[in-house]
N, C-alpha and C positions, 0 to 999 in steps of 0.2 A: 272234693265235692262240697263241703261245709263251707270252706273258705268261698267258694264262687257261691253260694247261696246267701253266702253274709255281704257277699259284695254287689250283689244283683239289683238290690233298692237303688244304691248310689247308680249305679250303671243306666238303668232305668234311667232316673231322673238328668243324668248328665244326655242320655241321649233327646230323652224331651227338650232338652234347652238348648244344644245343637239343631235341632229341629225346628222349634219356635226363632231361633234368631234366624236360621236360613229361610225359612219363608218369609219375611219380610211384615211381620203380621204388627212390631214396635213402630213402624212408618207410619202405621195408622193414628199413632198416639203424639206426634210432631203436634208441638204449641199450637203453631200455623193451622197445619190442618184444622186442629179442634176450636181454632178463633172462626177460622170460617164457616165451620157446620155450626157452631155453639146454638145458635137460636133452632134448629132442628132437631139439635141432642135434648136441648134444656125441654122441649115440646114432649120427644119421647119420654126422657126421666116422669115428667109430670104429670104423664099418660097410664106408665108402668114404674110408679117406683120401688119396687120392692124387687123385680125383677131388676133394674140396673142397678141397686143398690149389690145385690148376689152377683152381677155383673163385676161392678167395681171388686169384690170382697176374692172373689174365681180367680181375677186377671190377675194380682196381687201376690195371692197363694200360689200360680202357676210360676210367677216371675221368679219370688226368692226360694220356694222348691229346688228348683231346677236353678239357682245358681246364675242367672244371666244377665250379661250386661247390661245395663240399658234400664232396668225397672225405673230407676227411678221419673222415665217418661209416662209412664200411669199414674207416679202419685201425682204428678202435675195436673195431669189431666181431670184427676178426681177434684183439687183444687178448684182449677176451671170448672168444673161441672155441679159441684155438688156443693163448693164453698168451704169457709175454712174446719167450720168445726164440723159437719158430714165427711167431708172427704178425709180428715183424719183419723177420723172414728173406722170408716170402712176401709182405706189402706192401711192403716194398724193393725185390724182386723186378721187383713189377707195377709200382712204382714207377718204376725203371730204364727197363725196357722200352716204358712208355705215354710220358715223357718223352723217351726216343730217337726214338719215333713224329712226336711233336710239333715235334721240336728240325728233324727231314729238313722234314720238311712244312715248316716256317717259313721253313728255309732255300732251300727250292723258291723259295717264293713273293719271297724277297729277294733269287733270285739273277740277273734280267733287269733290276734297275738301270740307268737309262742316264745317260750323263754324269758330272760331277765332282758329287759328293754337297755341300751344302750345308757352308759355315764349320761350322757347330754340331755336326752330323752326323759331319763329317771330325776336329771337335776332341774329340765324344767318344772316337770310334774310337782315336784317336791316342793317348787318356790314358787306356784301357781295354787296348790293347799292349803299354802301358809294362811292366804290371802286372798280367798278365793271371791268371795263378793264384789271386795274393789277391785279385783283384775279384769272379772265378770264385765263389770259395771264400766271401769275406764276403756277396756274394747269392744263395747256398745256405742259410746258416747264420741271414742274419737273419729270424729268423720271422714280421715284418711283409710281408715281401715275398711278394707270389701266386707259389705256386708254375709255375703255367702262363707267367704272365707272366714269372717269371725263364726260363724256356727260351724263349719267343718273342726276350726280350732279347737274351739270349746270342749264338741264333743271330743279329739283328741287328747284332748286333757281331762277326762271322764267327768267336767262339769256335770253334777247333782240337776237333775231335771227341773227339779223346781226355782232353781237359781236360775238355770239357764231361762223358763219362762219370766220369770221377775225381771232377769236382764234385760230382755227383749222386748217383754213388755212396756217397760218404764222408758230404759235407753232407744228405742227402737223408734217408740213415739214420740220420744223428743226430736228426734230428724226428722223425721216422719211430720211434725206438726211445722216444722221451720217450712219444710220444700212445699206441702202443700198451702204454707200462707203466699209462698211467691207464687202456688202456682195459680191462688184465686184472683191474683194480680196482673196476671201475664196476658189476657184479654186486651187490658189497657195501654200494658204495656208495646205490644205489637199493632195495636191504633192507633199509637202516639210514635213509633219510632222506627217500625215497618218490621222488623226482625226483633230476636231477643239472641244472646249468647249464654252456653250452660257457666261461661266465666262467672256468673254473678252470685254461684254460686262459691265460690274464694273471696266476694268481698266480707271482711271484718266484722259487719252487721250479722254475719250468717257463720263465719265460725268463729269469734270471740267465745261467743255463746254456749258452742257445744265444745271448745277447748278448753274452757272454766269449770262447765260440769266435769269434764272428765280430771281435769287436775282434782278438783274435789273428791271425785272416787277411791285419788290415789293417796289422801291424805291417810286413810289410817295408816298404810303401810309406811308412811313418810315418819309420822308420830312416833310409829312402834319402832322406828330404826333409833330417831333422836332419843326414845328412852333408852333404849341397848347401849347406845352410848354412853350416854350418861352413866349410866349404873355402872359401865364397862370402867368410864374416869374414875369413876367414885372409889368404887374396888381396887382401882390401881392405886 
């Protein structure tokens, strides 16, 4: 009974997100669409901004909560809508918070473990300890990795809550700040070209960026190796 109680948040939220993607409710958030409403949205926002401001920040926290595909067509949208440095601020935001959601729940569900956790299990833990900021920090920053997944992991690796906020916080909104500059672009982009494709975001301009910070994360662990060496030569 314990174990299904530990596990009920995660359940929860996976069923929300099966949910949300079967109704079709991410269609609404297609570039296209929001180029062709844009002068009736930008009318609303400027009518009620504080309510689509909670709007943006709700949609956000709902999306990375719950794990699901596809978020990253809201932070676009906030782009579009809100501009770059608004729509960063408020999908960061919602960002933060649906991944805080995420990260408790996970660790609900991993926290009635019984026994000695397996060799492999123990040895990742162990060499994820070592180094915990920059591992933190490099599976924030590299932008092949799911976002959902990198919080399920973390918490499985019983990342320090406060880490994981810093993580998320920093790493989070550095993607977070790239997709919503393309997305306050994507207007013109679809005026000028008729379509857009999610390819652009692979070009080099867009992950050089967050594949340099994340090499940089990993530098301490890279340093502390080359000294072990060394001292390891030295001693021999």
């Amino acid at each position: 009974m314990k174990r299904l109680r530990s596990l009920l948040p995660l359940l929860i939220l996976i069923a929300l997100g099966i949910a949300l993607v079967a109704s079709g409710a991410l269609k609404h958030f297609d570039p296209h669409n929001i180029a062709r409403e844009q002068a009736d949205l930008h009318a609303e926002i400027s009518a009620h901004p504080l309510f689509a401001a909670l709007i943006q920040i709700g949609l956000m926290t709902m999306a990375i909560a719950t794990g699901i595909p596809g978020a990253i067509v809201i932070v676009l949208a906030g782009g579009m809508l809100f501009g770059i440095v608004a729509g960063t601020t408020l999908s960061a935001i919602g960002t933060t918070l649906g991944a805080l959601i995420l990260f408790l729940a996970s660790r609900s569900a991993f926290s009635h473990g019984s026994g000695e956790p397996p060799a492999l299990v123990a040895k990742l833990r162990s060499g994820y300890h070592a180094y915990p900021v920059s591992f933190a920090m490099f599976m924030r920053l590299v932008p092949f990795f799911p976002f959902g997944g990198v919080t399920v992991a973390l918490a499985w690796l019983r990342c320090p809550l406060w880490l994981f906020l810093m993580a998320t916080a920093t790493g989070g909104t550095v993607m977070i700040a790239f997709e919503t500059a393309l997305g306050a672009g994507l207007t013109e982009t679809i005026a000028r070209e008729g379509t857009i494709s999610l390819n652009i975001f692979a070009h080099r301009r867009v992950l050089l960026p967050l594949l340099g910070m994340a090499v940089l994360a990993l530098a301490p662990i890279v340093l502390a190796q080359l000294r072990r060496l060394s001292r390891a030569k030295a001693e021999g």
